[in-house]
C-alpha positions as CSV (number, residue, x, y, z in Angstrom):
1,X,0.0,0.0,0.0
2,X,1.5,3.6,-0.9
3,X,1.4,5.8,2.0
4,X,-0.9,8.5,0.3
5,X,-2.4,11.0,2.6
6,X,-4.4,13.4,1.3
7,X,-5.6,16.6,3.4
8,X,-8.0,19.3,3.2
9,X,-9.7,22.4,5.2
10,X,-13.1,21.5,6.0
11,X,-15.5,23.1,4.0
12,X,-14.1,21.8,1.1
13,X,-15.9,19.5,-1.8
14,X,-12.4,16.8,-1.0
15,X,-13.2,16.9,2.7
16,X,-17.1,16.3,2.1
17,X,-16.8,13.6,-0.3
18,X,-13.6,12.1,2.6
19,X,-16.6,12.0,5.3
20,X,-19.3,10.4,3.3
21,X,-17.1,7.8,2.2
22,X,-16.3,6.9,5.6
23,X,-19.2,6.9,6.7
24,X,-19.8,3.5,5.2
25,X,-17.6,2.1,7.8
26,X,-19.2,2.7,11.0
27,X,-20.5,-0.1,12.8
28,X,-24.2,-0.6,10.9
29,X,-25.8,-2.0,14.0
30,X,-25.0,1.5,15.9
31,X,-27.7,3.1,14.0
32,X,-29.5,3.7,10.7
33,X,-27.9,5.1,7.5
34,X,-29.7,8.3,7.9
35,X,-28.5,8.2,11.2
36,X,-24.8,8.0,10.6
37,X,-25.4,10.6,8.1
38,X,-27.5,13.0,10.3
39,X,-24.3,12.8,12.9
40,X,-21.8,13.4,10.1
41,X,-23.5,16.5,9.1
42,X,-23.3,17.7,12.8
43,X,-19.5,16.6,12.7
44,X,-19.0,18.6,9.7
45,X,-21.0,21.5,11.1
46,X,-18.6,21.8,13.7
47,X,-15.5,21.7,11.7
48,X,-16.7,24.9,9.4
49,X,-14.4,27.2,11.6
50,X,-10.9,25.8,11.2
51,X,-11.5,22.2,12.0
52,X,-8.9,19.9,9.6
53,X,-9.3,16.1,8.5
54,X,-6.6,14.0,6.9
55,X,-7.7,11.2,4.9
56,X,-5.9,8.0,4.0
57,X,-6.3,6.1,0.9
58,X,-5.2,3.0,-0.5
59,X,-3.9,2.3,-4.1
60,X,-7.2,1.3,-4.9
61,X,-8.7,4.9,-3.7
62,X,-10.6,3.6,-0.6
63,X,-10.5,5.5,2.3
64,X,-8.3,3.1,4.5
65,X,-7.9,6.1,8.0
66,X,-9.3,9.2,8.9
67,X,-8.0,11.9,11.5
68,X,-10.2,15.0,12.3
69,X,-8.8,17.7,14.2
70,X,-10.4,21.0,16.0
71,X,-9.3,24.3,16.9
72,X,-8.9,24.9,21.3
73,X,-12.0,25.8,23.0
74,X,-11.4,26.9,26.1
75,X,-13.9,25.3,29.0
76,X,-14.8,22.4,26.6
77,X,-12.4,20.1,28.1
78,X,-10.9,20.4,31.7
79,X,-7.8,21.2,29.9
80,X,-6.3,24.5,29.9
81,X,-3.8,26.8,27.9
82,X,-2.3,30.0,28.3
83,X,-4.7,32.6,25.8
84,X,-1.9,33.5,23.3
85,X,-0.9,29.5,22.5
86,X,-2.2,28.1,19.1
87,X,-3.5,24.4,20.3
88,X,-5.9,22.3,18.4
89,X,-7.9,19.0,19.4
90,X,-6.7,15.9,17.9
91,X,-11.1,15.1,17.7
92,X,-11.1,11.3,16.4
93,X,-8.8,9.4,14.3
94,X,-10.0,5.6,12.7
95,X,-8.8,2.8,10.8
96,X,-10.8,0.6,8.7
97,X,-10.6,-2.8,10.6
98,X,-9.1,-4.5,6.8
99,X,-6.4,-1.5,7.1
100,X,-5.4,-1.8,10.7
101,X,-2.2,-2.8,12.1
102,X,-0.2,-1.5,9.2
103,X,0.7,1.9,10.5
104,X,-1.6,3.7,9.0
105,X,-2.8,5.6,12.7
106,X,0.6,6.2,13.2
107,X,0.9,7.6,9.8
108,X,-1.7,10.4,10.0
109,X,-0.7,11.3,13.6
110,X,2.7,11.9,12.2
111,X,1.0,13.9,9.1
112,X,-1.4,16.1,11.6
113,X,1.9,16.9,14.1
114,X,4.0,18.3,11.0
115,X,1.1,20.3,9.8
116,X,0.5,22.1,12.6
117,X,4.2,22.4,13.0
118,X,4.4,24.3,10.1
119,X,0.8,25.9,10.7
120,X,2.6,27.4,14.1
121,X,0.9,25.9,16.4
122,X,1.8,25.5,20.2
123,X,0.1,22.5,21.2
124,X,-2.0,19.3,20.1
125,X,-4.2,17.5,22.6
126,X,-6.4,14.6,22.6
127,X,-9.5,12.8,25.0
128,X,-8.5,9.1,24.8
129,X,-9.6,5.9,27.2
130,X,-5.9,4.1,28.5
131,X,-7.7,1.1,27.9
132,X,-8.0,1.8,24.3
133,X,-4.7,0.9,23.0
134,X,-5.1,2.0,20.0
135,X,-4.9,5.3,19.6
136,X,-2.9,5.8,23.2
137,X,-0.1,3.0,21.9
138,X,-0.1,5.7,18.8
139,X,-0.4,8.8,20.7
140,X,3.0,8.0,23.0
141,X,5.0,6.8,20.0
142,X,4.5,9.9,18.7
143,X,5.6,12.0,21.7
144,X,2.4,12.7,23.5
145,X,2.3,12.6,27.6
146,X,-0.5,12.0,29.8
147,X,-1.8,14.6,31.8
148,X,-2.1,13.0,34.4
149,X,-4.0,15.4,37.2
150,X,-7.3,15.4,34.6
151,X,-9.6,12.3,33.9
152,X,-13.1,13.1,32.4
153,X,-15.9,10.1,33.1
154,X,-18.1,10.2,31.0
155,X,-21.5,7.5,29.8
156,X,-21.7,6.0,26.6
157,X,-24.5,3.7,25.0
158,X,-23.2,0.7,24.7
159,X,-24.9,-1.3,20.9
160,X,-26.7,-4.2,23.5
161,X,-29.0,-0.6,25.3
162,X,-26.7,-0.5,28.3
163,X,-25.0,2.6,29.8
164,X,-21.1,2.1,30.7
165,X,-19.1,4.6,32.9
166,X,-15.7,5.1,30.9
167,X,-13.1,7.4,32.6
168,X,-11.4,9.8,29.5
169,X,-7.5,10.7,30.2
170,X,-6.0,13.9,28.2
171,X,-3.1,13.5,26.9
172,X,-0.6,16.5,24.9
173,X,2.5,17.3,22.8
174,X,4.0,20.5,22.8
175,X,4.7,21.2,19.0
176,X,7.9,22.9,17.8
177,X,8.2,25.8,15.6
């Protein structure tokens, strides 16, 4: 597979047609097509105001990885950064289960750190569960530390109806210029 990673401002036709083709891949028994749609249009709502998405695609033009990325918000998260620092929220990256285990996370983490290197940012964060060794694995290869006085809990629906208590860790990297 060629490492081809494509990226785009949201708002663009090439970052609309990147999240409709995704979409595909969520887990059907979560919910409905229109569903999954209705929740992508949200998603893509929110990114209208600087929010970025890096796609990865295989030699046969599938998307194999998506990363999505948001601009700071102070008070959204129980993290904090002085007013002047450029930061941006590292919001959800995924792997198509055929395309995982072959770098490809690592790939667009790498890809999303250099751009905002060059972008002048300060800092890139993400919400992640330790248990989910996915993206945390990913996230400390690339340099990110756990911050380890904040935990968020949060509830999710789980797909069998029932309500699980997760607690969120945030972890950061500070970027260099």
């Amino acid at each position: 597979m060629k490492k081809n990673c494509k990226t785009a401002q949201f708002g663009t036709a090439w970052a609309s047609r990147t999240l409709q083709k995704y979409s595909r891949y969520l887990n059907p028994s979560r919910s409905s097509r229109a569903g999954r749609m209705m929740r992508l249009g949200e998603e893509y709502e929110s990114f209208q105001h600087g929010g970025i998405i890096f796609g990865y695609y295989a030699d046969d033009g599938e998307c194999a990885g998506i990363l999505t990325m948001k601009p700071y918000e102070p008070g959204k998260h129980p993290v904090k950064y002085p007013s002047d620092a450029k930061v941006m929220y590292l919001s959800d990256v995924a792997t198509r289960f055929e395309y995982r285990n072959q770098g490809i996370g690592t790939h667009l983490f790498e890809h999303a750190i250099r751009h905002l290197e060059v972008l002048g940012y300060d800092y890139i964060y993400l919400r992640t569960n330790e248990e989910n060794s996915m993206s945390y694995g990913i996230a400390k290869r690339c340099g990110f530390v756990q911050l380890f006085d904040i935990i968020e809990e949060v509830e999710r629906r789980r797909t069998d109806g029932t309500v699980a208590k997760d607690a969120r860790i945030f972890m950061e990297k500070k970027l260099s210029k």
